[in-house]
LOFILUM-774989 format. One line per 4 residues: number of its first residue (from 1); their letters; for each residue x, y, z of N, C-alpha, C. Coordinates in nm, 3 decimals, decimal comma. Each point is the difference from the previous one (the first is absolute). Example, Ala and Ser with C-alpha at 12.3 -4.5 7.8 and 13.67 -1.06 7.14 Angstrom:
1 = AS = 1,319:-0,569:0,780:-0,089:0,119:0,000:0,090:0,120:0,000  -0,035:0,105:-0,072:0,082:0,119:0,006:-0,077:0,109:0,073;
# end
This chain:
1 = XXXX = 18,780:21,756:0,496:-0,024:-0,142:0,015:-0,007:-0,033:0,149  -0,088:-0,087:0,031:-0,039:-0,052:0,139:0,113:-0,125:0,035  0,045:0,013:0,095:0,065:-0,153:0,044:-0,045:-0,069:0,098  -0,019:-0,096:-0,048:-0,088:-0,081:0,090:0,058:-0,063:0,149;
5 = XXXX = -0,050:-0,018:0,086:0,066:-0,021:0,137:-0,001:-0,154:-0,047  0,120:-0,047:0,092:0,013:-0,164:-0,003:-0,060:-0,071:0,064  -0,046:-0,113:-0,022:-0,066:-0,099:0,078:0,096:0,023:0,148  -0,022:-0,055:0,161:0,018:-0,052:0,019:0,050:-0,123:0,080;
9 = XXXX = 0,059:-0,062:0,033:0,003:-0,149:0,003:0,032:-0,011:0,198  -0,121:-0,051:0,037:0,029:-0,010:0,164:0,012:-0,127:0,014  0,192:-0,013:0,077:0,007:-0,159:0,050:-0,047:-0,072:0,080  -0,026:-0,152:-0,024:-0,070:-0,057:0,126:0,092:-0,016:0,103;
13 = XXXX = 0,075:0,075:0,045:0,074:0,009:0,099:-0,051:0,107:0,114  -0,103:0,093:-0,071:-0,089:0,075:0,068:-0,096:-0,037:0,143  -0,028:0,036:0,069:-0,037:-0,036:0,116:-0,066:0,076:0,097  -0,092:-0,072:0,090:-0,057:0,097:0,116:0,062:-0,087:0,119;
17 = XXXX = 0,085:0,085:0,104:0,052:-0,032:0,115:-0,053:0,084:0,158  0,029:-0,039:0,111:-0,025:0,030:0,082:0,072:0,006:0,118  0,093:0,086:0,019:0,127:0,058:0,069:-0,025:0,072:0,124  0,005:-0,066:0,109:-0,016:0,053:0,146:-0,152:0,069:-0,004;
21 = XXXX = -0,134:-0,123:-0,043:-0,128:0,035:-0,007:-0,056:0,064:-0,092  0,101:0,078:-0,092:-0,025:0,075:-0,105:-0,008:-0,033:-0,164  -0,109:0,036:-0,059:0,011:-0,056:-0,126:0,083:0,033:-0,104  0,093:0,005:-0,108:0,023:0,042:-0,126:-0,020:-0,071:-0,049;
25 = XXXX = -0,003:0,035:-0,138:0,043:-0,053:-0,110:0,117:0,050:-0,063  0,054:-0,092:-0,043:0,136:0,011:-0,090:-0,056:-0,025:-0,149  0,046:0,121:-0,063:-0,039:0,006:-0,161:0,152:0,001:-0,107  -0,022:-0,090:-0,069:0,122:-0,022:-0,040:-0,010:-0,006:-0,164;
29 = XXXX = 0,028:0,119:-0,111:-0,052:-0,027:-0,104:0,126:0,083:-0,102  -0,035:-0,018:-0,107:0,110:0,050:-0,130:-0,120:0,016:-0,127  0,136:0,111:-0,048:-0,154:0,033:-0,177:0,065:-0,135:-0,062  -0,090:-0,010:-0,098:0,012:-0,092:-0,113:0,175:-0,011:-0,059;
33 = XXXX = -0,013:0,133:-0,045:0,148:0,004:-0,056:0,116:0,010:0,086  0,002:-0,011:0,101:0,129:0,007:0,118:0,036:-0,146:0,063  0,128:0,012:0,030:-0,002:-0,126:0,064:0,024:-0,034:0,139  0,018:0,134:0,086:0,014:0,002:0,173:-0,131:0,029:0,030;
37 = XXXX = 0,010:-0,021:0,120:-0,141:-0,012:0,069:-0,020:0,133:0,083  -0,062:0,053:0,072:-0,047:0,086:0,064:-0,103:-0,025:0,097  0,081:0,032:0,116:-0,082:-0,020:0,211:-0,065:0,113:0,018  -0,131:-0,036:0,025:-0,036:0,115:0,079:-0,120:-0,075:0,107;
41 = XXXX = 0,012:0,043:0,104:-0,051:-0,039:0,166:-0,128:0,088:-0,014  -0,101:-0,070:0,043:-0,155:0,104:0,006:-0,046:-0,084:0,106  0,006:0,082:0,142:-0,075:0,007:0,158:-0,107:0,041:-0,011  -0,061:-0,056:0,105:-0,185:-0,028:-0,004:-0,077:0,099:-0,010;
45 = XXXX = 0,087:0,097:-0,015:-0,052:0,153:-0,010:-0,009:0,063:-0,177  0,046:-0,090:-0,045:0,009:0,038:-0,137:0,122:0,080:-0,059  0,089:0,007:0,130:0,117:0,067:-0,014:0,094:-0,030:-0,099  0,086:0,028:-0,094:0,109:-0,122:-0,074:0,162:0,094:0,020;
49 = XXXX = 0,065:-0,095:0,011:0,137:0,005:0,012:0,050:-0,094:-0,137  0,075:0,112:-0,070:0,041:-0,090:-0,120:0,146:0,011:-0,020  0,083:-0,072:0,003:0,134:-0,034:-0,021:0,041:0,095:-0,089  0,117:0,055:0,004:0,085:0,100:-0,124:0,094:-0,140:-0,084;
53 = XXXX = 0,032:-0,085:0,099:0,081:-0,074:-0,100:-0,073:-0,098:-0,056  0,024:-0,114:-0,138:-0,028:-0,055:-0,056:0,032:-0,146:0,036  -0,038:-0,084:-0,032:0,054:-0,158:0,044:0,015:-0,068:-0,140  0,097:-0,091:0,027:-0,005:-0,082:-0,125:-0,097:-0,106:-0,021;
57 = XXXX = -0,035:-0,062:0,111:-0,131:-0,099:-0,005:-0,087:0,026:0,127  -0,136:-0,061:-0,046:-0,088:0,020:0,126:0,024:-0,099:0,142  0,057:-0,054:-0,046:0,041:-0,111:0,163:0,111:0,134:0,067  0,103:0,029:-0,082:0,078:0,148:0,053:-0,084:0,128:0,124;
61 = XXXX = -0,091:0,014:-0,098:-0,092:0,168:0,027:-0,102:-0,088:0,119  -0,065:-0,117:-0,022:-0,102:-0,060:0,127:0,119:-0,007:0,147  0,073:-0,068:-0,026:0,153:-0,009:0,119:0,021:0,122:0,083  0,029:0,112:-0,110:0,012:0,114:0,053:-0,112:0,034:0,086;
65 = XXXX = -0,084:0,028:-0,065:-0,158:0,018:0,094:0,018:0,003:0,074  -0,026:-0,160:0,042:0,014:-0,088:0,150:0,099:0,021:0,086  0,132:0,041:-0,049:0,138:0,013:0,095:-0,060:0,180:0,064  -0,077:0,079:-0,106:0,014:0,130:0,024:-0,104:-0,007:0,109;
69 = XXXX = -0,088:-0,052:0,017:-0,110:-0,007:0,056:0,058:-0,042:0,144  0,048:-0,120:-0,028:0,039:-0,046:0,102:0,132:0,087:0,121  0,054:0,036:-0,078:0,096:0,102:0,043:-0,008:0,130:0,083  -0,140:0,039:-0,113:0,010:0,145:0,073:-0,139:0,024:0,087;
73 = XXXX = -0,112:-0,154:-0,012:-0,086:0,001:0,065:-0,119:0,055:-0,045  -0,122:-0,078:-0,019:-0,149:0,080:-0,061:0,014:0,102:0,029  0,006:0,076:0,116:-0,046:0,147:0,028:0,095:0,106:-0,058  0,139:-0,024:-0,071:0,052:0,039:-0,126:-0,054:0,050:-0,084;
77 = XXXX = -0,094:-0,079:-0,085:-0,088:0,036:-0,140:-0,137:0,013:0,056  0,008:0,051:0,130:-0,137:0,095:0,003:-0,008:0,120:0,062  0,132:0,016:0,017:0,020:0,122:0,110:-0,070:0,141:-0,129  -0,041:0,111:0,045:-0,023:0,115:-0,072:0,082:0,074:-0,076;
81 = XXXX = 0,167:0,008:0,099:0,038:0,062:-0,006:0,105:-0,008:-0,121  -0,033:-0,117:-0,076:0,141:-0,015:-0,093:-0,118:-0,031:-0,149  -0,063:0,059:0,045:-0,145:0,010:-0,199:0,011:0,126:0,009  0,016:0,015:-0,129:-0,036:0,120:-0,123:-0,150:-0,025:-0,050;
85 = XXXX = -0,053:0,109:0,082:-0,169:0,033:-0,102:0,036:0,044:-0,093  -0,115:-0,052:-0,115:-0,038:0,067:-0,094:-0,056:0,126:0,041  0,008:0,123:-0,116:-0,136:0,140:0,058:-0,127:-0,080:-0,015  -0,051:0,040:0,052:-0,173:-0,022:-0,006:-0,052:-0,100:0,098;
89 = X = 0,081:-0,021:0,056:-0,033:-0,140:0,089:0,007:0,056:0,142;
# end
């Protein structure tokens, strides 16, 4: 038997920002059947940084973003040295 993947559900808490000249977007979404949310940061490079922990609401996981962003500075989530390639890439 096949199981079907879940819808799912991206909050409008989602956003494109621009942090010391630099663009992201903040993607902020959950499956259908769950009820925490899930961060993940994608730099203009197509890069994504996605949170291990979970949030209880999207005003929570957008906050975070912004404090992380703000904290550790755009050139943080674009540096090379802290992504895992896929093979083939």
């Amino acid at each position: 038997m096949i199981e079907e993947e879940p819808n799912i559900v991206t909050s409008g808490k989602s956003q494109r920002v621009i942090i010391d000249g630099h663009p992201f977007s903040i993607e902020i979404y959950r499956a259908e059947t769950d009820q925490n949310w899930m961060l993940e940061i994608v730099d203009q490079d197509g890069t994504s940084h996605v949170w291990d922990d979970q949030f209880a609401s999207d005003k929570e996981a957008r906050n975070a973003a912004i404090q992380a962003i703000e904290e550790e500075g755009a050139v943080a989530f674009m540096r090379g040295d802290n992504v895992i390639r896929f093979r083939g890439r």
